[in-house]
mmCIF file as gemmi writes it, N, C-alpha and C atoms, coordinates in Angstrom:
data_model
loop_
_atom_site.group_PDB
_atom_site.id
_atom_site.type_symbol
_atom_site.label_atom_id
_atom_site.label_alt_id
_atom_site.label_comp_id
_atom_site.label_asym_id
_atom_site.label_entity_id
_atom_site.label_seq_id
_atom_site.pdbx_PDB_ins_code
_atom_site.Cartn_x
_atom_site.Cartn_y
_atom_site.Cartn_z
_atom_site.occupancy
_atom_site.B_iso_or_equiv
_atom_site.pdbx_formal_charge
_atom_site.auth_seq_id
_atom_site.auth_asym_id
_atom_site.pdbx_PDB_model_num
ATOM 1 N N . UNK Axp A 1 ? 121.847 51.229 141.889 1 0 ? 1 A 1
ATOM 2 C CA . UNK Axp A 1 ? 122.261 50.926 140.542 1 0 ? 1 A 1
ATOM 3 C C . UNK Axp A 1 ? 121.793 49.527 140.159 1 0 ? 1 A 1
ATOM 4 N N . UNK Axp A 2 ? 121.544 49.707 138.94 1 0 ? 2 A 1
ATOM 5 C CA . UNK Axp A 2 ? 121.322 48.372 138.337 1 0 ? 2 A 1
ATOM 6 C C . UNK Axp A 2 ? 122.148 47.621 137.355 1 0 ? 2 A 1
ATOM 7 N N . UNK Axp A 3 ? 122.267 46.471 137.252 1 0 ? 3 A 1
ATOM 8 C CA . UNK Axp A 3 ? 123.227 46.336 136.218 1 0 ? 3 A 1
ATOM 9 C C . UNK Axp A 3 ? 122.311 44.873 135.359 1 0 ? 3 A 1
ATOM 10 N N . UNK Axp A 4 ? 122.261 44.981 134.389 1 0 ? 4 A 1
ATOM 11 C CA . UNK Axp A 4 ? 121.779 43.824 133.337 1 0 ? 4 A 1
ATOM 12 C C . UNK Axp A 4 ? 122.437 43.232 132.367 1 0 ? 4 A 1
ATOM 13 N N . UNK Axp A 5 ? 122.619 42.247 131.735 1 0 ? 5 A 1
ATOM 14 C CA . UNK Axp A 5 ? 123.901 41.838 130.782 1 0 ? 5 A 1
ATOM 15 C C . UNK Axp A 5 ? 122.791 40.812 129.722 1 0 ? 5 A 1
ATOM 16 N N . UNK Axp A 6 ? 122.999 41.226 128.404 1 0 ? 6 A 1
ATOM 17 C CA . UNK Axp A 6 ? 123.29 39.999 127.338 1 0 ? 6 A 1
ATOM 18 C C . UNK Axp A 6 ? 124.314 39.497 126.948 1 0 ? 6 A 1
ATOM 19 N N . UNK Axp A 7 ? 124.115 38.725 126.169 1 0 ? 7 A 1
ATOM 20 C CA . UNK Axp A 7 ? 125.292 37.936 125.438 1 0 ? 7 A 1
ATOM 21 C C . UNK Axp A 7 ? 124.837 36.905 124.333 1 0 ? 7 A 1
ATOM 22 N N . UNK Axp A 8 ? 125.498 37.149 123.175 1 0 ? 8 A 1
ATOM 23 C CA . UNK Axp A 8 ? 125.042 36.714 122.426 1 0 ? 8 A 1
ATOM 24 C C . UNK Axp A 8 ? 126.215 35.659 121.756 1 0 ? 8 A 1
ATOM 25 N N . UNK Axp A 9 ? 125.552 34.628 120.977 1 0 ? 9 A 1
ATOM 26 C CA . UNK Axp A 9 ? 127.023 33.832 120.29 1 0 ? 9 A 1
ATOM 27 C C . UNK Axp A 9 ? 127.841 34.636 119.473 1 0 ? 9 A 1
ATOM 28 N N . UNK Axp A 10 ? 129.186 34.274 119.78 1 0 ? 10 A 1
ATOM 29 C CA . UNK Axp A 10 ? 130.358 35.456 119.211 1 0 ? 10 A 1
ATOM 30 C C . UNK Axp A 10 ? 130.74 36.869 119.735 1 0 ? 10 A 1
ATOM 31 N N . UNK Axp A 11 ? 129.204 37.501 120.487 1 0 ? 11 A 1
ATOM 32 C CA . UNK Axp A 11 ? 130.228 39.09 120.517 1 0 ? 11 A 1
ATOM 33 C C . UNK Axp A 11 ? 130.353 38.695 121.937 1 0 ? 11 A 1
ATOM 34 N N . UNK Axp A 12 ? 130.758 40.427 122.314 1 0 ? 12 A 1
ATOM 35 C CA . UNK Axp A 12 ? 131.31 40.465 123.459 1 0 ? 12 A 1
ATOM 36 C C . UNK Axp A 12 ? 130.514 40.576 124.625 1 0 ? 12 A 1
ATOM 37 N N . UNK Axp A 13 ? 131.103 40.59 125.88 1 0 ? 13 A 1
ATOM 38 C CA . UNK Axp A 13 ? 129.272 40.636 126.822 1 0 ? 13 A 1
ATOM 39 C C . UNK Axp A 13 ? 129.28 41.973 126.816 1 0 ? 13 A 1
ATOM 40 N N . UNK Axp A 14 ? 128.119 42.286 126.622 1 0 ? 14 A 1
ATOM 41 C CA . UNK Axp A 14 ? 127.068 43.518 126.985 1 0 ? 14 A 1
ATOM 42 C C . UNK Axp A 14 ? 126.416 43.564 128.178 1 0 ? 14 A 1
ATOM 43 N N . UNK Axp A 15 ? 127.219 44.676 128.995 1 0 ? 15 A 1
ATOM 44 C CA . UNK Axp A 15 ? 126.936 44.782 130.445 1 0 ? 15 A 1
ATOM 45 C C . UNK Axp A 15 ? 125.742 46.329 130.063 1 0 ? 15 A 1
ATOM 46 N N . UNK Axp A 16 ? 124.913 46.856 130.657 1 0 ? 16 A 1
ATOM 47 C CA . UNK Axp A 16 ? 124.049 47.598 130.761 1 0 ? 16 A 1
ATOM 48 C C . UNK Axp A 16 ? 124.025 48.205 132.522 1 0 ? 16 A 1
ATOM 49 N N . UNK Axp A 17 ? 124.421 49.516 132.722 1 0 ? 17 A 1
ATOM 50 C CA . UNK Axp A 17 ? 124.706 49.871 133.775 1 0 ? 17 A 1
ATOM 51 C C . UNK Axp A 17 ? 123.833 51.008 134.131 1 0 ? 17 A 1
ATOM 52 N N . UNK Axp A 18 ? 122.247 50.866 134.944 1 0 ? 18 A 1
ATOM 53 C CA . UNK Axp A 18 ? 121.399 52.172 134.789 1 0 ? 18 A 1
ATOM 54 C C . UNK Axp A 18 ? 121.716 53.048 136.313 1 0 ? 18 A 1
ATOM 55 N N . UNK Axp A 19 ? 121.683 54.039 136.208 1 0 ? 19 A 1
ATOM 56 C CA . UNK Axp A 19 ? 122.294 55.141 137.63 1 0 ? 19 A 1
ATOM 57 C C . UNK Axp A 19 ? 121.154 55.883 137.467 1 0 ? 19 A 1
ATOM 58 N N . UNK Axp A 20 ? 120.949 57.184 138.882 1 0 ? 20 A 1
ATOM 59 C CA . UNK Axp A 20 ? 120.095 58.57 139.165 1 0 ? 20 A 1
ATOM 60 C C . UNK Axp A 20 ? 121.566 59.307 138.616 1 0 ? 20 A 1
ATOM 61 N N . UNK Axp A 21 ? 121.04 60.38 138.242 1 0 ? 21 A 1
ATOM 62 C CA . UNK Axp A 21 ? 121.959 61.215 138.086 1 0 ? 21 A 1
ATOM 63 C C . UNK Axp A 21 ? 121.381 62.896 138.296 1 0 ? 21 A 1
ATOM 64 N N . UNK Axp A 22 ? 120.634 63.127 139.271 1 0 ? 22 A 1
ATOM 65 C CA . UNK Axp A 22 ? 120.662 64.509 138.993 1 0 ? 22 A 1
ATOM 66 C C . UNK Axp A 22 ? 119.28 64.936 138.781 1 0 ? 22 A 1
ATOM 67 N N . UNK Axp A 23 ? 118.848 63.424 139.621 1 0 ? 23 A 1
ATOM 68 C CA . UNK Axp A 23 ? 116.865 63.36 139.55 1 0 ? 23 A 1
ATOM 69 C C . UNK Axp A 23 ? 116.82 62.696 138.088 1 0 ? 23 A 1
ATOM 70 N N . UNK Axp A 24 ? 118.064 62.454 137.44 1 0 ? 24 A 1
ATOM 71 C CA . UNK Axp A 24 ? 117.386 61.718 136.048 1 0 ? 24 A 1
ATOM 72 C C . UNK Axp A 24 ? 117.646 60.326 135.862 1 0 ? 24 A 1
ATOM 73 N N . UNK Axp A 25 ? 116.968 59.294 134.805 1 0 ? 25 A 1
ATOM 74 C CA . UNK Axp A 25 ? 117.47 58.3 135.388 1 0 ? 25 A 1
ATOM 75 C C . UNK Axp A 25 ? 118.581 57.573 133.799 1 0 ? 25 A 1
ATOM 76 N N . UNK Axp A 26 ? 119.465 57.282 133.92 1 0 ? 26 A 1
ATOM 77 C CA . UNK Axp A 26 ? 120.637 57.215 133.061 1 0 ? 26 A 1
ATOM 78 C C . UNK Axp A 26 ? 121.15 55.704 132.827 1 0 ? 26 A 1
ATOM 79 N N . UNK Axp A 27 ? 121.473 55.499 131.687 1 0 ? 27 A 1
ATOM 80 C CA . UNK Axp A 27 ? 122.163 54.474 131.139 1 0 ? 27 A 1
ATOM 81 C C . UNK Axp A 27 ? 123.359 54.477 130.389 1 0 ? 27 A 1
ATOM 82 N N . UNK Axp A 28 ? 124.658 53.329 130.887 1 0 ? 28 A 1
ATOM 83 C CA . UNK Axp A 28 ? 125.728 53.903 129.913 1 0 ? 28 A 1
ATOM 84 C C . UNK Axp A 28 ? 126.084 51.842 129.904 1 0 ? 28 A 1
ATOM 85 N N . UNK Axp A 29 ? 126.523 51.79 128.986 1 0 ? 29 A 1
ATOM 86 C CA . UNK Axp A 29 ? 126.361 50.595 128.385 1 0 ? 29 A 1
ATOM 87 C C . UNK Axp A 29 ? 128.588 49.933 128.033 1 0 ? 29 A 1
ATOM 88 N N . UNK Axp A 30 ? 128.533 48.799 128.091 1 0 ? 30 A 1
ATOM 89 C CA . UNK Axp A 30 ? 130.154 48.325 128.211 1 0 ? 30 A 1
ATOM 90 C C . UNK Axp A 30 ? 130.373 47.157 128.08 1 0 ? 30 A 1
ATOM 91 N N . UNK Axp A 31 ? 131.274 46.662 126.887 1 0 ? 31 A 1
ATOM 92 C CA . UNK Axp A 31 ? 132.185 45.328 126.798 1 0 ? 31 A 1
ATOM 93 C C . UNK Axp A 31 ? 132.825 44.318 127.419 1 0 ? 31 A 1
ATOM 94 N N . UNK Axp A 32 ? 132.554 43.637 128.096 1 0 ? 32 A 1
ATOM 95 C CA . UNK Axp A 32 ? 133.476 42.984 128.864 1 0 ? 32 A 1
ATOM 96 C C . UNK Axp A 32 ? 134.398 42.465 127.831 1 0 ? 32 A 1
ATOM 97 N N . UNK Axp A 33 ? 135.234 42.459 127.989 1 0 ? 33 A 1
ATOM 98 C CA . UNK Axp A 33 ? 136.645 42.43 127.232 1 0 ? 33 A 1
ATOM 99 C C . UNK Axp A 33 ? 137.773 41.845 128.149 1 0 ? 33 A 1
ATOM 100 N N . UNK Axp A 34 ? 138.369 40.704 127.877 1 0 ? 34 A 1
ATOM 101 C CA . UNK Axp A 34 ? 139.649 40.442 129.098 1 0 ? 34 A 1
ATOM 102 C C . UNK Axp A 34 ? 139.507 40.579 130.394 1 0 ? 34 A 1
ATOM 103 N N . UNK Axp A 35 ? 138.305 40.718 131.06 1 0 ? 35 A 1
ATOM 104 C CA . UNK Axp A 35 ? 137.507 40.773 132.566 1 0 ? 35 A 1
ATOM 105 C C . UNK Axp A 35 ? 137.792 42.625 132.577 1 0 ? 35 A 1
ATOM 106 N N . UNK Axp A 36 ? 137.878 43.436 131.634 1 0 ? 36 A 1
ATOM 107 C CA . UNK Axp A 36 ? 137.695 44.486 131.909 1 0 ? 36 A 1
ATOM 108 C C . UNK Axp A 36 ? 136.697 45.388 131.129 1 0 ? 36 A 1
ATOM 109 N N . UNK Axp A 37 ? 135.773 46.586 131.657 1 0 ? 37 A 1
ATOM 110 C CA . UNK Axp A 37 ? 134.988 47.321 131.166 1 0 ? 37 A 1
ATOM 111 C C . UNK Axp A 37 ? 135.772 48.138 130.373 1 0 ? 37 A 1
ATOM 112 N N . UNK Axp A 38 ? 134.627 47.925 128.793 1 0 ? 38 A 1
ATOM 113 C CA . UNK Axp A 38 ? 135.18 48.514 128.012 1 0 ? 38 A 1
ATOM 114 C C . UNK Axp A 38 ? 134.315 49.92 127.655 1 0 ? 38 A 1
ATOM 115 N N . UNK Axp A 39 ? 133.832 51.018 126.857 1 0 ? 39 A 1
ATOM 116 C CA . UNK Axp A 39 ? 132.764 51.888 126.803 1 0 ? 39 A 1
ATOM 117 C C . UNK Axp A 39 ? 132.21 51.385 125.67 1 0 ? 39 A 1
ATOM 118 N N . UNK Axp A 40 ? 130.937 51.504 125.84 1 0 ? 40 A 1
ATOM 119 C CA . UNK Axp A 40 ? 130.493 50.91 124.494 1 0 ? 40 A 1
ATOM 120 C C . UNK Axp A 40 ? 129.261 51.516 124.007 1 0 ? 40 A 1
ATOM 121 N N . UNK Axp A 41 ? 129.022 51.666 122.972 1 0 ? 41 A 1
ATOM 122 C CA . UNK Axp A 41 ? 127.426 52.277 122.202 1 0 ? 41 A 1
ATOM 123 C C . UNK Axp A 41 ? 126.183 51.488 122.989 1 0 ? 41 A 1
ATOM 124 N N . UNK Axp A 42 ? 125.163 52.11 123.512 1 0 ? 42 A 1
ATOM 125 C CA . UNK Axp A 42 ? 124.41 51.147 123.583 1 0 ? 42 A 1
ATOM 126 C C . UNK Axp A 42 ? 122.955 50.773 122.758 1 0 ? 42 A 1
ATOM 127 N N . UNK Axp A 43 ? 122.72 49.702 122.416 1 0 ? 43 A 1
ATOM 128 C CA . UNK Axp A 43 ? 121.971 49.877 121.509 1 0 ? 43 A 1
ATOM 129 C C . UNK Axp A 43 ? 120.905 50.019 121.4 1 0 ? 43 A 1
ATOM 130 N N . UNK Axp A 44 ? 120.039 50.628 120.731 1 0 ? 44 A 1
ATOM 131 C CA . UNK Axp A 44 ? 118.966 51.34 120.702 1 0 ? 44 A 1
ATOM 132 C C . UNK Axp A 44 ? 117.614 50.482 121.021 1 0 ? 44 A 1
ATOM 133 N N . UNK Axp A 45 ? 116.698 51.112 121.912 1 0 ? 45 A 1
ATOM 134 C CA . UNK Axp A 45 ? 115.446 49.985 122.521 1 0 ? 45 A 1
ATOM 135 C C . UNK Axp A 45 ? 114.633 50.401 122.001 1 0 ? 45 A 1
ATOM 136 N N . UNK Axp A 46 ? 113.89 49.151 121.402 1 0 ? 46 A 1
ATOM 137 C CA . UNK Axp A 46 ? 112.773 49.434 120.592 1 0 ? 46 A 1
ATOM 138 C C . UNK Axp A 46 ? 111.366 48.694 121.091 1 0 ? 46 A 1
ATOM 139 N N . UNK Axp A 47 ? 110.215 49.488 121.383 1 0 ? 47 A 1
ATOM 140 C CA . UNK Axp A 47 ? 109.327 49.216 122.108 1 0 ? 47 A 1
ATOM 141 C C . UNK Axp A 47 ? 108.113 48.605 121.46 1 0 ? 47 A 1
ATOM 142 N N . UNK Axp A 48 ? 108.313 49.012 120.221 1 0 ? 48 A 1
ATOM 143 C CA . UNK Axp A 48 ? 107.512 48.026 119.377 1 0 ? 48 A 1
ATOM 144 C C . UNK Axp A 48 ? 107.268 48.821 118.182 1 0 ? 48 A 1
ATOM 145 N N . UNK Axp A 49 ? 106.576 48.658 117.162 1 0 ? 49 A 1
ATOM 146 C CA . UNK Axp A 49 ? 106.719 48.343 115.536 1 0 ? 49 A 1
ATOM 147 C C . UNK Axp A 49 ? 106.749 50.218 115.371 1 0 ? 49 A 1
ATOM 148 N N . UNK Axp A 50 ? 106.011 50.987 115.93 1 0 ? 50 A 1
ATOM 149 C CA . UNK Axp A 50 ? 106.251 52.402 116.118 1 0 ? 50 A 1
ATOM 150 C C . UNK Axp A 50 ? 108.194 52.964 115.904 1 0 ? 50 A 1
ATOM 151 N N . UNK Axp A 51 ? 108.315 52.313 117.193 1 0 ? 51 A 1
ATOM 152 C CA . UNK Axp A 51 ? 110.17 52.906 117.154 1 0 ? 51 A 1
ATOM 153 C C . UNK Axp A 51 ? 110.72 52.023 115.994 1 0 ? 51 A 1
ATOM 154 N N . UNK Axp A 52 ? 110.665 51.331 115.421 1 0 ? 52 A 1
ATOM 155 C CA . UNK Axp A 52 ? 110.939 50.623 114.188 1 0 ? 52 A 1
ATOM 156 C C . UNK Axp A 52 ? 111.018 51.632 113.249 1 0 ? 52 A 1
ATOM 157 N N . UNK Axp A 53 ? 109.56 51.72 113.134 1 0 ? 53 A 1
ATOM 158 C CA . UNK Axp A 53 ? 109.307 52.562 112.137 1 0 ? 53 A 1
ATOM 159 C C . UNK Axp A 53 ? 110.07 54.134 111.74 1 0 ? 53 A 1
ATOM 160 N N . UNK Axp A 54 ? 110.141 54.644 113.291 1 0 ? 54 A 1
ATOM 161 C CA . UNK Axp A 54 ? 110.814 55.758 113.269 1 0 ? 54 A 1
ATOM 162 C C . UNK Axp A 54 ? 112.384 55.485 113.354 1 0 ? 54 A 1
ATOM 163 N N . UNK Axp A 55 ? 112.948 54.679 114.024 1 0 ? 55 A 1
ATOM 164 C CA . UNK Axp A 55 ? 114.73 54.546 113.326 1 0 ? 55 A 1
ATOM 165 C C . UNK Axp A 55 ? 114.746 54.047 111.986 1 0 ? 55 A 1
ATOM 166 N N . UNK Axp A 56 ? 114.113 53.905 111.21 1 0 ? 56 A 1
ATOM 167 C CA . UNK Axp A 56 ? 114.271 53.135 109.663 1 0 ? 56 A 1
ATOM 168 C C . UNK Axp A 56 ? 114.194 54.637 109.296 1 0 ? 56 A 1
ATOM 169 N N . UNK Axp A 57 ? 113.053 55.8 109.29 1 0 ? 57 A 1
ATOM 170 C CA . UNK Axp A 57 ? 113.145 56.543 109.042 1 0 ? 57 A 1
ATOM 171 C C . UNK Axp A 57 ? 114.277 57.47 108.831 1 0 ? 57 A 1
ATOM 172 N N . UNK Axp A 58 ? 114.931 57.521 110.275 1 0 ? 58 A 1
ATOM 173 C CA . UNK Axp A 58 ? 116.062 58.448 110.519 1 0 ? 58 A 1
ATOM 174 C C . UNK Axp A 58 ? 116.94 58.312 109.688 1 0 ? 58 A 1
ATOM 175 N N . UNK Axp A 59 ? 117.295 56.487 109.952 1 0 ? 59 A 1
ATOM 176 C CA . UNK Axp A 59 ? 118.386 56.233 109.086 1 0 ? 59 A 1
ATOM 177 C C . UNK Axp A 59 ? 118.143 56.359 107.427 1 0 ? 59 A 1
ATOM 178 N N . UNK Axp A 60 ? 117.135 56.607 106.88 1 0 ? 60 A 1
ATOM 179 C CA . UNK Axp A 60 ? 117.233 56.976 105.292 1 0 ? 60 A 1
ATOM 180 C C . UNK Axp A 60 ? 117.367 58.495 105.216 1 0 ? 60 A 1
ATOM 181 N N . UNK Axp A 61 ? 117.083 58.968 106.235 1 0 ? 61 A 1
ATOM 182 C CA . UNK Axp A 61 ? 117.219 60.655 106.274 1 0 ? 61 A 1
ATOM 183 C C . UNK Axp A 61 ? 116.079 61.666 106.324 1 0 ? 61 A 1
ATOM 184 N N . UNK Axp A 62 ? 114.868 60.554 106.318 1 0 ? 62 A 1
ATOM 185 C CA . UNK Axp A 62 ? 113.513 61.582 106.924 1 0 ? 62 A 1
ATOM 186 C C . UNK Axp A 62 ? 113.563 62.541 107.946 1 0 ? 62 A 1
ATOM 187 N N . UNK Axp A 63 ? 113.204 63.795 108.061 1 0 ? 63 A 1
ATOM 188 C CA . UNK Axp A 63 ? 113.14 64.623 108.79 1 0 ? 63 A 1
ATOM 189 C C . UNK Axp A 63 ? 111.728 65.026 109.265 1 0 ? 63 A 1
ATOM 190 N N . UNK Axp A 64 ? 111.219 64.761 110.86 1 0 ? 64 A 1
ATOM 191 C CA . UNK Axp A 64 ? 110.004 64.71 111.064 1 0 ? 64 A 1
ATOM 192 C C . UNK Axp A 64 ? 109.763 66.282 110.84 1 0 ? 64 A 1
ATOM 193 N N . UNK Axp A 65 ? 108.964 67.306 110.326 1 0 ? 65 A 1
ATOM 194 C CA . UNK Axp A 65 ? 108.461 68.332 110.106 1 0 ? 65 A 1
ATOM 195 C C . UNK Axp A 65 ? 107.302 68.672 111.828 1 0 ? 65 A 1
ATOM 196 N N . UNK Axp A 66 ? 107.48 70.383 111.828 1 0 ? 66 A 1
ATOM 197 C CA . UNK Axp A 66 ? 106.982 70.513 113.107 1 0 ? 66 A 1
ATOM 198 C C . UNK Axp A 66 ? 105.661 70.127 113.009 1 0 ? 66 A 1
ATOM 199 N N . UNK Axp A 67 ? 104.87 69.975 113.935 1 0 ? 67 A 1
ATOM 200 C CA . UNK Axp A 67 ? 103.56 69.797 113.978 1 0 ? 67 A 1
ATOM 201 C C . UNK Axp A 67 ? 102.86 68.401 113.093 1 0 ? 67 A 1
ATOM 202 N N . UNK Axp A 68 ? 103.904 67.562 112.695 1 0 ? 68 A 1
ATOM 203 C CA . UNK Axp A 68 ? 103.212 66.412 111.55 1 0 ? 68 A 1
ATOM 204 C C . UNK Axp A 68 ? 102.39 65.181 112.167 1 0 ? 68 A 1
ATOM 205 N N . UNK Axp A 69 ? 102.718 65.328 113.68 1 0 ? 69 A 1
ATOM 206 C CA . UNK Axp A 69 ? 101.963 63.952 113.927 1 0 ? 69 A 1
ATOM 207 C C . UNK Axp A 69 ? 102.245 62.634 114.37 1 0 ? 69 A 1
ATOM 208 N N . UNK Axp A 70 ? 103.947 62.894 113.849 1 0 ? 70 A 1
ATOM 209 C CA . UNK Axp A 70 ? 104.943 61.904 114.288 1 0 ? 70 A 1
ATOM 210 C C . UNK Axp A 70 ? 105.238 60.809 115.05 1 0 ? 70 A 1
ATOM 211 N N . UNK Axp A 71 ? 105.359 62.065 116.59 1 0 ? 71 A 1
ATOM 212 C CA . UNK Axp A 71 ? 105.3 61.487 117.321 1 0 ? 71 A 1
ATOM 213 C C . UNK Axp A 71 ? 104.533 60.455 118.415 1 0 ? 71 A 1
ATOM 214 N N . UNK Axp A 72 ? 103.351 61.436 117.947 1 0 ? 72 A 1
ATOM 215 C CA . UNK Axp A 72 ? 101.815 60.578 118.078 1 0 ? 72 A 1
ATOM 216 C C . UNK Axp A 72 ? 101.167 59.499 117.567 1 0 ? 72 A 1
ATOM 217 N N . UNK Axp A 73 ? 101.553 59.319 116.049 1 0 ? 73 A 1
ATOM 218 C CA . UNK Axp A 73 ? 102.036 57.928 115.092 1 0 ? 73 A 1
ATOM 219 C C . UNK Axp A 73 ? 102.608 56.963 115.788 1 0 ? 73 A 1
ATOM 220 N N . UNK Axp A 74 ? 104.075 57.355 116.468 1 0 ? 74 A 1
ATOM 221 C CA . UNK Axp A 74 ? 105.141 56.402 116.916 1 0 ? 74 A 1
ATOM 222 C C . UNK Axp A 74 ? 104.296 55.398 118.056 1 0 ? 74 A 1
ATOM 223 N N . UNK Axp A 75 ? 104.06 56.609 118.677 1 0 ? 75 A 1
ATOM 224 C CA . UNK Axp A 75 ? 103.158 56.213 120.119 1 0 ? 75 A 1
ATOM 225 C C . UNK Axp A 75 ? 101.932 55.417 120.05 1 0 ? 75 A 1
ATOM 226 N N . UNK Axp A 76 ? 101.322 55.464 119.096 1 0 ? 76 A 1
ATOM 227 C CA . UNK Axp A 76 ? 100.158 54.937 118.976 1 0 ? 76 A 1
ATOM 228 C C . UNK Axp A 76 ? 100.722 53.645 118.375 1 0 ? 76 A 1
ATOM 229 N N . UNK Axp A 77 ? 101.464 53.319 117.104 1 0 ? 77 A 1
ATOM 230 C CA . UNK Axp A 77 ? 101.999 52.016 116.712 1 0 ? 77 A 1
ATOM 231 C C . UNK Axp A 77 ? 102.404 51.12 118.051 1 0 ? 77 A 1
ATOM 232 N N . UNK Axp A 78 ? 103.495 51.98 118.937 1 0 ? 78 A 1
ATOM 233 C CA . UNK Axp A 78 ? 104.225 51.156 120.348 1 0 ? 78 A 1
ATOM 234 C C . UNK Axp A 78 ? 102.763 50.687 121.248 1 0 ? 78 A 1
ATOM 235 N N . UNK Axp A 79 ? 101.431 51.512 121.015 1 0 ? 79 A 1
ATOM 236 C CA . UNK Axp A 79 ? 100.364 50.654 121.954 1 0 ? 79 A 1
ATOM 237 C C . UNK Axp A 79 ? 99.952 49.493 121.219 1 0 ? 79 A 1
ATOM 238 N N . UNK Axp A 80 ? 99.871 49.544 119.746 1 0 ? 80 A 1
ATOM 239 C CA . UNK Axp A 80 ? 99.229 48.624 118.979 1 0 ? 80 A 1
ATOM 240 C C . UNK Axp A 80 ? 100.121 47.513 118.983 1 0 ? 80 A 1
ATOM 241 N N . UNK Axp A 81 ? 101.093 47.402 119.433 1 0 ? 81 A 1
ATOM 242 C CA . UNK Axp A 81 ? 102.072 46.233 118.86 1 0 ? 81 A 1
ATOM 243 C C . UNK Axp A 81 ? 103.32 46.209 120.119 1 0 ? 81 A 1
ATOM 244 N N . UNK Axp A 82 ? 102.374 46.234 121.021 1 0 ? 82 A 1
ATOM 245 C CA . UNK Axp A 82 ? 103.819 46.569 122.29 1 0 ? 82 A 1
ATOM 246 C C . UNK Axp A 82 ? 104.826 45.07 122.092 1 0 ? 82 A 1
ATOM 247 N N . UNK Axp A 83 ? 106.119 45.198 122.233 1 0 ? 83 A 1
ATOM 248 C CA . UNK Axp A 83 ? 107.09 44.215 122.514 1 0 ? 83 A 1
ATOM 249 C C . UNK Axp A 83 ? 107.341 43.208 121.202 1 0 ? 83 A 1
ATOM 250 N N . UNK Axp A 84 ? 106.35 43.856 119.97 1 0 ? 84 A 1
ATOM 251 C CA . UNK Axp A 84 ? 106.593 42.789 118.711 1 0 ? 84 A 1
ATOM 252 C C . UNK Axp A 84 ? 108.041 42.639 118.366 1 0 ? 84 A 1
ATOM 253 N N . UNK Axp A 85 ? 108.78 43.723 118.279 1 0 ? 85 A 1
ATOM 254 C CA . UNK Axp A 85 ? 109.826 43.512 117.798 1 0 ? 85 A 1
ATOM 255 C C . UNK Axp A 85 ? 111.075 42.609 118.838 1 0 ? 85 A 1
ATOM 256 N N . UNK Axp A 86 ? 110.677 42.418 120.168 1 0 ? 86 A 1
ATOM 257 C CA . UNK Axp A 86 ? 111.557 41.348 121.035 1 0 ? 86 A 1
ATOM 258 C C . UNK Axp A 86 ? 110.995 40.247 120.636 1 0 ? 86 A 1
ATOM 259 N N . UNK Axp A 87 ? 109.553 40.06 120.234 1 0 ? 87 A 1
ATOM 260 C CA . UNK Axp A 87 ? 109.209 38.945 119.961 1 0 ? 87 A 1
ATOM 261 C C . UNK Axp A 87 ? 109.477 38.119 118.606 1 0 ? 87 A 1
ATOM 262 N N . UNK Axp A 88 ? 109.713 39.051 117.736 1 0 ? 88 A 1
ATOM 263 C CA . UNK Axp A 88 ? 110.063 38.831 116.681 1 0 ? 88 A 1
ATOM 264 C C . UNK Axp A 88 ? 111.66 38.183 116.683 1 0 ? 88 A 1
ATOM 265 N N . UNK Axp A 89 ? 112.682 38.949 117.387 1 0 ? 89 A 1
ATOM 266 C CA . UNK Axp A 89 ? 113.621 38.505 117.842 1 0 ? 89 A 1
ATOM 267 C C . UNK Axp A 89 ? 113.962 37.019 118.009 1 0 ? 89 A 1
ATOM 268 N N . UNK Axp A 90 ? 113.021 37.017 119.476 1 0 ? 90 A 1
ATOM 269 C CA . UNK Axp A 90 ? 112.917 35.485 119.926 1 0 ? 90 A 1
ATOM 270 C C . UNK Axp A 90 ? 112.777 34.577 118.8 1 0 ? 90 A 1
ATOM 271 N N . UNK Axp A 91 ? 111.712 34.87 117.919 1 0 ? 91 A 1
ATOM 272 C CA . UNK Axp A 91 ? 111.603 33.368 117.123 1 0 ? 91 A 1
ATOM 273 C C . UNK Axp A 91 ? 112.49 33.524 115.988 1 0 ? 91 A 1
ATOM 274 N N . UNK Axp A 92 ? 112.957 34.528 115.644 1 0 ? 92 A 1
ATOM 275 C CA . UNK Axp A 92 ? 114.524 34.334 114.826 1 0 ? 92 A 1
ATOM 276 C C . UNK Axp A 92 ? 115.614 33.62 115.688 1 0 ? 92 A 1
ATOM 277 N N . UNK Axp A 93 ? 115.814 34.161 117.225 1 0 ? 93 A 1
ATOM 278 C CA . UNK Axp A 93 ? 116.831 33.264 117.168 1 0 ? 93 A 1
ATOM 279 C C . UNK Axp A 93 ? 116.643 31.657 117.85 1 0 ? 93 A 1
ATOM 280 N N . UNK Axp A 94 ? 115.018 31.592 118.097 1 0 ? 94 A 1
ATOM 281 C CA . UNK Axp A 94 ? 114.699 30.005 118.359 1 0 ? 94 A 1
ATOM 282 C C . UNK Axp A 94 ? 115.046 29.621 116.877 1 0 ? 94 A 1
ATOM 283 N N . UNK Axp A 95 ? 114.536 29.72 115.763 1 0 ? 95 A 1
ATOM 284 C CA . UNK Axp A 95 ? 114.361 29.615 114.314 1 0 ? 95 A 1
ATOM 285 C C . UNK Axp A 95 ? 115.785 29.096 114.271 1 0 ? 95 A 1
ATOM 286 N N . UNK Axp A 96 ? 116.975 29.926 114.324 1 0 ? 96 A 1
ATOM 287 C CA . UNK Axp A 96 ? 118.408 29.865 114.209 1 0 ? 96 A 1
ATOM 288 C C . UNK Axp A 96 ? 119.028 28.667 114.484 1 0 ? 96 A 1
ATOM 289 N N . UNK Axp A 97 ? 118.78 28.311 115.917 1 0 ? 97 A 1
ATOM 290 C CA . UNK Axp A 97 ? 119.536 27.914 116.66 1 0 ? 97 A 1
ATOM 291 C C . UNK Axp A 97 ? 118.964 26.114 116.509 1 0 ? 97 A 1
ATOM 292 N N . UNK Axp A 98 ? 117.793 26.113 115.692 1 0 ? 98 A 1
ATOM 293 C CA . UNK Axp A 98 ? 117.669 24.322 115.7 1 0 ? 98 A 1
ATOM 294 C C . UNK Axp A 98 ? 118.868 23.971 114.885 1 0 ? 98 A 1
């Protein structure tokens, strides 16, 4: 097992807990709260400007149609732009924090 943690100013810690389960490999994500695990959503990883693209989608209510290409879109954006969106991250919260 692995275990990884952020933490950010104000929330709570975000523990990240990855297991085998069954030949598969699994993640379930938790609050530290009062020194105890809490269950928690975990939040969604985005590999670069591709998966962006496709959760903005979801969330307005696009529905990918069979055979459109989609997913091959997504994939091809995540080679063109691997890790932009952590990077983008970073200099928001260097940006922030002067």
């Amino acid at each position: 097992m692995e275990t990884t943690r952020q933490h950010q100013l104000g929330a709570p810690l975000l523990t990240r807990l990855r297991y085998r389960w069954n030949g598969d490999e699994r993640m379930r994500c938790f609050h530290i709260m009062d020194g105890e695990p809490v269950a928690a959503e975990c939040p969604p990883k985005f590999n670069g400007l591709g998966d962006v693209v496709a959760g903005a989608a979801k969330v307005v209510g696009v529905k990918p149609s069979p055979g459109c290409g989609c997913e091959k879109r997504r994939q091809a954006l995540n080679r063109a732009t691997p890790k932009i969106v952590a990077r983008m991250l970073d200099a928001i919260r260097g940006y922030w924090s002067k």
